[in-house]
N, C-alpha and C positions, 0 to 999 in steps of 0.2 A: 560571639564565637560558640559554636555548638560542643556538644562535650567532648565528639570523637575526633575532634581537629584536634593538630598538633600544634603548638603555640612556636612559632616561630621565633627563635631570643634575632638580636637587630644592634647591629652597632653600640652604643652604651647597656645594655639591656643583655653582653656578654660579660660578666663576671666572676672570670676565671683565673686562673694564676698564667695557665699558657695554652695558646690553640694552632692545630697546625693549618697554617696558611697556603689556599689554590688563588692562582690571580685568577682575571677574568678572561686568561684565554688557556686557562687548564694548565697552567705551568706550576710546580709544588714551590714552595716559597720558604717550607721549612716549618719549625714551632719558634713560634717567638709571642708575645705577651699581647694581649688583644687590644691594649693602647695602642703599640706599636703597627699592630695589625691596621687599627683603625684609621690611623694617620693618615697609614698608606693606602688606603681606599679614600680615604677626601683627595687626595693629593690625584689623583684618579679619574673624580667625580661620581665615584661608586660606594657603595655598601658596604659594610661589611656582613656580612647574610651567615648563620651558621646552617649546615646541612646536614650534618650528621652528629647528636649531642651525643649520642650512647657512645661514640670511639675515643680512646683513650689514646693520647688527649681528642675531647674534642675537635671537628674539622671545619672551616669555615671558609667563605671563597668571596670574591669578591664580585660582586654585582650591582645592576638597578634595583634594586626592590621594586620599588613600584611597578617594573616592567615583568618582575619576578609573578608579582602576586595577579596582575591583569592573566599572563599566560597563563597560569595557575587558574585562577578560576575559568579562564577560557576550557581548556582542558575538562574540567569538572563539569561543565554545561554543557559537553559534548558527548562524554561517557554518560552524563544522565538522559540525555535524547537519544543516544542509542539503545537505551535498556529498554528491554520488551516484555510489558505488561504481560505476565501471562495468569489468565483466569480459568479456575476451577468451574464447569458450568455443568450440571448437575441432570440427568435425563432420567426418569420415572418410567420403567413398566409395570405391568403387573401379568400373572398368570397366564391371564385369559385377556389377555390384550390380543386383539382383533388384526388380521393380515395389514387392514388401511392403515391403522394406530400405530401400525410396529413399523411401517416403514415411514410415516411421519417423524415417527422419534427418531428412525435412523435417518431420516436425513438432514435431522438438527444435528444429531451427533457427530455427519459428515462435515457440517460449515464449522463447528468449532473445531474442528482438528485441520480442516483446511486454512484458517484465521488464526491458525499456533497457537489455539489453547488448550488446553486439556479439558477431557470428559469422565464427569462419575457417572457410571451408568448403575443404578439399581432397581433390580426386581422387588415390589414390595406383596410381601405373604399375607395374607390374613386367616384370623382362626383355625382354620382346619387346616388351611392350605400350606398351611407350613410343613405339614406331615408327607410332603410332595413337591419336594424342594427340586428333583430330577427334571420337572415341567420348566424352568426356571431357570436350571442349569444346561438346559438346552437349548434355552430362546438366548442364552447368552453365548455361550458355542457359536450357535448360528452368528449372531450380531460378528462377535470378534474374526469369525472367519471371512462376513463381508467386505469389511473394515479392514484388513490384515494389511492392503497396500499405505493405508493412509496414518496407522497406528501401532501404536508400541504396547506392551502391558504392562503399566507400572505397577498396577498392584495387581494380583490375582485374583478372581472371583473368589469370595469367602460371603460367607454369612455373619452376618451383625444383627443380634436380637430377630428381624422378621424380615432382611431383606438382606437380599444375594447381592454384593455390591462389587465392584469393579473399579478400576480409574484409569483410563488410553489415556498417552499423550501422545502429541504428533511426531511420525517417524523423523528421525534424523535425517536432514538434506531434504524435507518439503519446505519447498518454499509458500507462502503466505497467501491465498488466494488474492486476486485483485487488480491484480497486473497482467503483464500479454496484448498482442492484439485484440482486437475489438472482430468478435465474428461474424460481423456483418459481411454478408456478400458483396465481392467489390465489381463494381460494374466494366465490362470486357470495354477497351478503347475500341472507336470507330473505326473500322477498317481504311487504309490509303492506300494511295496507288491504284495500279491497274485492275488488280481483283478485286481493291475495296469498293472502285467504281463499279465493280460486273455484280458486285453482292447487295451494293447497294439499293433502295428502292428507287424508282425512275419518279422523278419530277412529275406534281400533277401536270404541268401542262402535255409532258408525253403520254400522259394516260389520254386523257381528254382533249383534245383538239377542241379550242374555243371557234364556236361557228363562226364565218363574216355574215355580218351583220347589213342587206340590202337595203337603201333606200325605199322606201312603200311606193310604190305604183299610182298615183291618181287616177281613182276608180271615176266613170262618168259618170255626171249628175244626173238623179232621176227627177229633178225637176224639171216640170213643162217648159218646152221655150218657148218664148213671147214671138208670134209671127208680127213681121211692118202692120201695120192699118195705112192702107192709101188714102190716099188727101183728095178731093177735088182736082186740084190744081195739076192731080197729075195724070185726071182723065181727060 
C-alpha cells in the first residue's frame, strides 16, 4: 500500500465503541456497536466496510468488499489512462537566425502545440548581442503572433541571464493532431444509367471493327506441266 492511500478499517479491524450504520441498499440503520453492525453484515453475506472515519461517530455501510476494492481499482486504472502526458519541449533561436531556420523551429513549435504540449521558446544572446535584446524581442513578437490561433502565453517573454524565454501552451478546445479523415482524394463513382452510358468510353470493338478474315485464294502453280509422251501402240 503506497503512502497516499487510505487504509480502509474491514469488519474486525473496526474498533470502535459505536458506528452509525447504511445497509447495502442506502437505508440509515442507526448507531449501534460495530459487533452488532458486523453480525448483521454476515447475516447478509456482506461486509462491514467503513466509509467515512473522520465523522462523528464514525459511518460504515454494508457491502462486498472485494467487489468494493476490484471497482475501486477499476476506477483508478481508468482516471490513470485518461491523464494526458503533457511535456515541456523546448525550441532554441538565436539573433541572427536565418528566414529557413526560423521557420523550421516554428514549425516544430506548431506539432508540439498541436500534440498538447507545451513550448519554451528561447532566444539565446551572446557577448555583445545581449546589448540588443529588441532584435530578439521582435523575432518573438513575430513567432507569437504566427502562432496566436494555436497558442496561449503562459509565461511572458522575459530575459533570463542571456536568453529571452517564453512558454506557449495549447489554446484551450484544440483538439490533439491525429485524428480526422485521411485527405486523400476519394475517387468520383462510375457513372450509371443513361448518361453514364453516353459518357462513358465505347467498347474497343466499336472503335475498331475486327476485319473478316477470307480464305487465301489458291494461286496457280508455276510449275511446268508434264505433256502425255505417245506410245507406239498408239500410232
Amino acid at each position: 500500500m503506497s503512502r497516499n492511500e487510505v487504509r480502509v478499517r474491514v469488519n474486525d479491524q473496526i474498533r470502535i465503541k459505536e458506528i452509525r450504520v447504511i445497509g447495502d441498499d442506502g437505508q440509515q440503520l442507526g448507531v449501534m456497536h460495530p459487533r452488532e453492525a458486523q453480525r448483521m453484515a454476515e447475516e447478509r453475506g456482506l461486509d462491514l466496510v467503513e466509509i467515512a472515519p473522520t465523522a462523528r461517530p464514525p459511518v460504515c455501510k454494508f457491502m462486498d468488499y472485494g467487489k468494493y476494492q476490484y471497482e475501486a481499482s477499476k476506477r483508478a486504472h481508468q482516471a490513470k489512462k485518461n491523464q494526458k502526458l503533457v511535456l515541456l519541449k523546448e525550441v532554441k533561436l538565436r539573433p541572427k537566425t536565418d528566414e529557413h531556420d526560423y521557420q523550421f523551429k516554428k514549425n516544430h513549435i506548431v506539432r508540439f502545440l498541436s500534440d498538447g504540449h507545451k513550448a519554451k521558446v528561447s532566444i539565446q544572446f551572446r557577448g555583445r548581442e545581449v546589448t540588443h535584446t529588441e532584435i530578439g524581442r521582435r523575432m518573438i513578437n513575430r513567432l507569437l503572433k504566427e502562432v496566436e490561433t494555436l497558442a496561449e502565453v503562459e509565461k511572458a517573454p522575459k530575459m533570463e541571464g542571456y536568453s529571452l524565454i517564453t512558454i506557449l501552451s495549447p489554446k484551450k478546445g484544440l483538439k490533439p493532431a491525429g485524428g480526422g479523415e485521411s485527405s486523400s482524394p476519394k475517387r468520383s463513382p462510375k457513372p450509371t444509367g443513361e448518361i453514364g452510358n453516353r459518357l462513358a468510353p465505347p467498347e474497343p470493338s466499336a472503335l475498331t471493327p475486327t476485319p473478316e478474315i477470307k480464305p487465301a485464294e489458291s494461286e496457280p502453280s508455276s510449275a511446268p506441266v508434264a505433256m502425255p509422251t505417245e506410245t507406239p501402240e498408239a500410232l
